[in-house]
Structures are given as C-alpha cells and as structure tokens.
C-alpha atoms as one frame of an Amber mdcrd trajectory, in Angstrom:
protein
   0.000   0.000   0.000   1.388   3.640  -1.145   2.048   5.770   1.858  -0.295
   8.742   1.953   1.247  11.994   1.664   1.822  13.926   4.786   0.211  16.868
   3.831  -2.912  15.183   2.357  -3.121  13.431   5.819  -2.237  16.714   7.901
  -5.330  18.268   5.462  -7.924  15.364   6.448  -7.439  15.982  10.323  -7.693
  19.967  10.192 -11.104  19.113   8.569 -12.028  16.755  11.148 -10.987  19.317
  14.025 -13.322  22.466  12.136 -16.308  19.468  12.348 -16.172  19.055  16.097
 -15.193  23.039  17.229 -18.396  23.900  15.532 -20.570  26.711  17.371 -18.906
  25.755  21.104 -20.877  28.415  22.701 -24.769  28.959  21.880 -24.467  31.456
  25.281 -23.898  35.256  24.484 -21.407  37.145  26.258 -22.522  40.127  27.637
 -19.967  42.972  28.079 -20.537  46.967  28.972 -23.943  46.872  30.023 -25.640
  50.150  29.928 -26.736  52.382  32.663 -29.950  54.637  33.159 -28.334  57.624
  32.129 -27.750  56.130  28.517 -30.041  57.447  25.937 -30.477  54.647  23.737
 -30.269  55.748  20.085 -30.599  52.181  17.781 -28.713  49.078  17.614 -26.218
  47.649  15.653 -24.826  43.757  14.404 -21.156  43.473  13.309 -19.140  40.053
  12.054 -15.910  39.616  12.736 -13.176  36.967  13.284 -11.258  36.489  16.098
  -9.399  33.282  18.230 -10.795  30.703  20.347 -12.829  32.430  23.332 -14.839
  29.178  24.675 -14.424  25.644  24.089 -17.633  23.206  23.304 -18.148  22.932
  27.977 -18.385  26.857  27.163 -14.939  27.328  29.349 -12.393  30.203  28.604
  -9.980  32.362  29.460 -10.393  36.338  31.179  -7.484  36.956  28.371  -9.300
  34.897  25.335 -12.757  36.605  26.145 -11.409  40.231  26.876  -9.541  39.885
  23.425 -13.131  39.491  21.893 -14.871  41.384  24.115 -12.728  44.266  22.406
 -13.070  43.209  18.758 -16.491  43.194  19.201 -16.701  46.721  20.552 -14.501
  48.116  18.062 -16.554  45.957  15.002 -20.088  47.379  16.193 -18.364  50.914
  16.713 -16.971  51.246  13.045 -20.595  50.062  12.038 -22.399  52.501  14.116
 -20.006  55.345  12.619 -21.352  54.661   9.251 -25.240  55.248  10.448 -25.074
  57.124  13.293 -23.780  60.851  13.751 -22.804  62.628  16.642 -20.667  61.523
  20.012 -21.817  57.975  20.422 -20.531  54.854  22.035 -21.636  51.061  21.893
 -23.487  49.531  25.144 -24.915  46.026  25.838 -22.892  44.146  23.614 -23.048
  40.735  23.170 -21.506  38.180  21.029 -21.768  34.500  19.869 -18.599  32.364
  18.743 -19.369  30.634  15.253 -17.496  28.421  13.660 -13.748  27.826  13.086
 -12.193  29.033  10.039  -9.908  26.207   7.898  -6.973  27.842   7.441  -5.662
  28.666   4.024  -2.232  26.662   4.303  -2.209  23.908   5.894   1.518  24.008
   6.207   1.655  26.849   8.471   0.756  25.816  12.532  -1.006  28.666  13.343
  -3.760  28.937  15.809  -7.065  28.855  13.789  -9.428  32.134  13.887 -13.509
  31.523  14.452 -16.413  32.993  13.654 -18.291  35.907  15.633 -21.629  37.658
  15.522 -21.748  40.837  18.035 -24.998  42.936  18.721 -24.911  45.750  20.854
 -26.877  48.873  21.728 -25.929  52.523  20.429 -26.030  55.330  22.948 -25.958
  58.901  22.568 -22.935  60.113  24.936 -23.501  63.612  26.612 -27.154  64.530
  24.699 -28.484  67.336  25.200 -32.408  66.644  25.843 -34.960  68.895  26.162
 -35.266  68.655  30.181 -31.094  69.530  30.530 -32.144  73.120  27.958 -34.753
  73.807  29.870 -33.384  73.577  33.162 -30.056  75.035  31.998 -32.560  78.270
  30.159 -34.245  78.943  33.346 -31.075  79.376  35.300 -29.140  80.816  32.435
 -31.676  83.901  31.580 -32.204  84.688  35.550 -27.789  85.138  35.729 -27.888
  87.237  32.576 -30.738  89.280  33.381 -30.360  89.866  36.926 -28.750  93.701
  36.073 -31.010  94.307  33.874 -33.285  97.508  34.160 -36.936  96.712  35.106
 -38.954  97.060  31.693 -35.894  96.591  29.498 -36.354  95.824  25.648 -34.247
  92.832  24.921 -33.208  91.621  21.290 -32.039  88.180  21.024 -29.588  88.513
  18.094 -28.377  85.110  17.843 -28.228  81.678  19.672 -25.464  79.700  17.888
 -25.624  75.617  17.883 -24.981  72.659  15.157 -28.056  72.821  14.258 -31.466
  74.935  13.056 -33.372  73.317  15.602 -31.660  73.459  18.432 -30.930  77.397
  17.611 -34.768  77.781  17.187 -35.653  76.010  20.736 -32.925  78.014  22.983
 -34.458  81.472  21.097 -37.666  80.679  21.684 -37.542  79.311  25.415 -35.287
  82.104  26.030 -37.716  84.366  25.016 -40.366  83.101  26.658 -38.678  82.963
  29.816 -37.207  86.802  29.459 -40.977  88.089  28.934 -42.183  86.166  31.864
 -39.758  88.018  34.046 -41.249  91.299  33.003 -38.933  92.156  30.117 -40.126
  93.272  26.031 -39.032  91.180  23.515 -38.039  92.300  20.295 -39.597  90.288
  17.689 -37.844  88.480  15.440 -38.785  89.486  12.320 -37.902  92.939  13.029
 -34.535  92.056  13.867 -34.059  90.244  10.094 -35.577  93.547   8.972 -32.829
  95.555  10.682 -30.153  92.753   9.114 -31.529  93.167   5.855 -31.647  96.840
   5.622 -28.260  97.745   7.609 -26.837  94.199   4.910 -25.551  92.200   8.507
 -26.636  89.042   7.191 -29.955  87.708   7.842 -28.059  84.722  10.436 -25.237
  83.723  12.299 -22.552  85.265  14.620 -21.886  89.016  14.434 -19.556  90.659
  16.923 -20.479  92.909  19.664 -20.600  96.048  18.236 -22.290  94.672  15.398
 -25.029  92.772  17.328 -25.883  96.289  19.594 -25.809  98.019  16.247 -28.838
  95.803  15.204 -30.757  96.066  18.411 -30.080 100.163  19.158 -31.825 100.277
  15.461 -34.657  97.632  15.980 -35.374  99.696  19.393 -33.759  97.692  22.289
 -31.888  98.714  25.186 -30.068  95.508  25.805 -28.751  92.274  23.266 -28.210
  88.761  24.068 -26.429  86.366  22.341 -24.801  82.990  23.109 -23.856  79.386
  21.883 -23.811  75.935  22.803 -20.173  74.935  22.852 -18.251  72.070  23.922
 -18.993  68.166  23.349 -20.368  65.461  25.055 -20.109  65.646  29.343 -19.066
  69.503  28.848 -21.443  70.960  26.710 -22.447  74.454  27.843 -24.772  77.234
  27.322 -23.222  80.062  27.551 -24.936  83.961  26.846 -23.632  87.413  26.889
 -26.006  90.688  27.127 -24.637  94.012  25.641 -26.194  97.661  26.412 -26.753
  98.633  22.470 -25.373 102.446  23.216 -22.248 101.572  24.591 -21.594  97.858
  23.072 -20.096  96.747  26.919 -21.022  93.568  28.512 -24.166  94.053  31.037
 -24.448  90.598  31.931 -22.984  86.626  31.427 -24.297  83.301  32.347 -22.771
  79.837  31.527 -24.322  76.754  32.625 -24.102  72.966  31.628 -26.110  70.785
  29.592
C-alpha cells in the first residue's frame, strides 16, 4: 500500500478538528452593560473573526474573552459610525462564537481564527435633551438678566448651535422665559428687517458692536447672544447681554447641559 502523503493526511485531520469546534458556545457574552443615564439611540450587528474564546463545555480564558470582548466593541463601533452621527458609544454588547475558520495553508501551525456575531446597543454620549435646555434656560436667563433695568427691551440677536433646531428652541424658550420676568421682547422678524436693511446678514454670529448696532436700530436697550459649545459631558450654554449704546457687557451666564 502507497504511503499517503503527509500533507494530504495533515489536510484530512484539520477538517475533522473544524467538524467538532463547531458553534462551542450557543451562550452570548454580555460585556458593557448600559446604565440609566444612557439614551439609547438604535442598535447595531457586526461580524468579525477572532481566536478561540470558549471551548464546546463553554470554558475560557479572562485573556481569550477580553480579546473578543474588544473586537467586538470596536466591530459594532466602526458600524455605528457609518449610520449614526454625533458623540456615540456602543453599550450592551453581546456576542456569539461561530465556527472555526480552515486555514488557508495547511503548512503553516497557526492557531485557527472563528467565527463571531456581536450585537450591541448605540447610545448617545452627553445629549443634550430637552429637560437639561430647559433647566439650563431657566437658570441661564435669571444670571444674565439679573442687572437688567426693570422694563428693558431685549433683542435676542443670535443663539449659535450645530443645528437649526436646536438654535430655534434656545431662542424661543429664552424668550419666553425673558418676557415672563417682566422684560419686552423684540420680535424676530424685526430684527431680520434691521439685518436686511443695515446688509448684517440675515443669520449667524456678528460681533459685539455689530449685534448692539442691530438692536439700538430695531429699538432695544439691551442684546443677548450665546452658543452651545463644547462636546459630550461639557457641553455648555453660555450667553452674553450688551447695552446697544455703549456695546459693553451688562451681563454673562454659563451653565451645563
């Protein structure tokens, strides 16, 4: 009888091997659960490859399943990039270990890579929600105003943010909240009058002779403006007032998000 060839024989048992490491763990591993203060923005599933984690009695190593544990974060992150916008971060993650992969040389004795399917949760880090602008509004427009002459006309020139919406929320809360302290509030649509006519622009930052310059004309006595700035944990609102006559600062709050 011919001897079999080495290889061909070395070939036949790696096959038999991948047949009995098939799917040794049907039990996810769960790793960074979330915590209430997550807001919860979607999900995400990621496939990746990785080594041996658990054996078919589900046993294995802190080091095997922290090395997974890691891929897995870092596969469902990358995916969550490509849907998601903003500061996020991946939470409940779990994974199952699939199958083992035949290596493409037999020759070479390398430890074989397996299969892995990851799910986890996407959060929103440091979002601002509606309850954190309101709260941070209310004690925001009492710090600013607290100088402020009783009955003075205030012109909100400009709330700058990332986006339309958010700029249209903090102008209008802020406004509400200045005229239920007592103060008149320059409408809006005078103020892009003013822009128009005096050719400021009709949005966006101006400096602060600029910005009194468009509330002396539109008839107020004092300006605000202000701007979210910062990112996730240290996100602020922060709001200067100007007298419009003399362009100085009359007032300044900054509070977090």
């Amino acid at each position: 009888m011919k001897k079999m060839n080495f290889w061909v024989i070395l070939s036949l048992l790696a096959g038999l091997l991948l047949s009995c490491a098939s799917n040794p763990s049907n039990e996810p591993v769960i790793y960074l659960p979330s915590t209430s203060d997550d807001n919860v923005i979607g999900s995400v599933q990621a496939r990746f490859e990785g080594p041996l984690a658990v054996d078919n009695a589900n046993r294995g190593t802190s080091a095997g399943i922290a090395a997974v544990n890691q891929r897995a974060y870092a596969a469902l992150l990358e995916v969550a990039q490509q849907e998601f916008e903003g500061n996020i971060d991946i939470r409940d993650i779990t994974w199952i270990q699939g199958n083992q992969i035949p290596p493409q040389n037999v020759r070479e004795f390398v430890a074989p890579n397996h299969e892995f399917t990851a799910n986890g949760r996407v959060v929103q880090r440091g979002a601002v929600t509606a309850v954190n602008m309101e709260n941070a509004l209310e004690r925001a427009s009492e710090d600013v105003s607290k100088d402020f002459p009783a009955g003075a006309r205030i012109a909100i020139v400009y709330i700058a943010a990332q986006d339309r919406s958010t700029t249209e929320f903090f102008t209008g809360e802020l406004e509400h909240i200045l005229r239920r302290l007592g103060y008149t509030i320059i409408d809006r649509s005078e103020l892009d009058r003013v822009r128009a006519e005096q050719q400021f622009g009709l949005s966006g930052e101006v400096d602060d002779n600029t910005a009194a310059s468009i509330g002396h004309i539109a008839g107020a006595s004092v300006v605000i403006t202000g701007r979210i700035d910062g990112e996730g944990n240290f996100r602020r609102l922060r709001l200067r007032a100007l007298d419009t006559t003399s362009a100085q600062v009359v007032g300044t709050a900054s509070e977090r998000l």
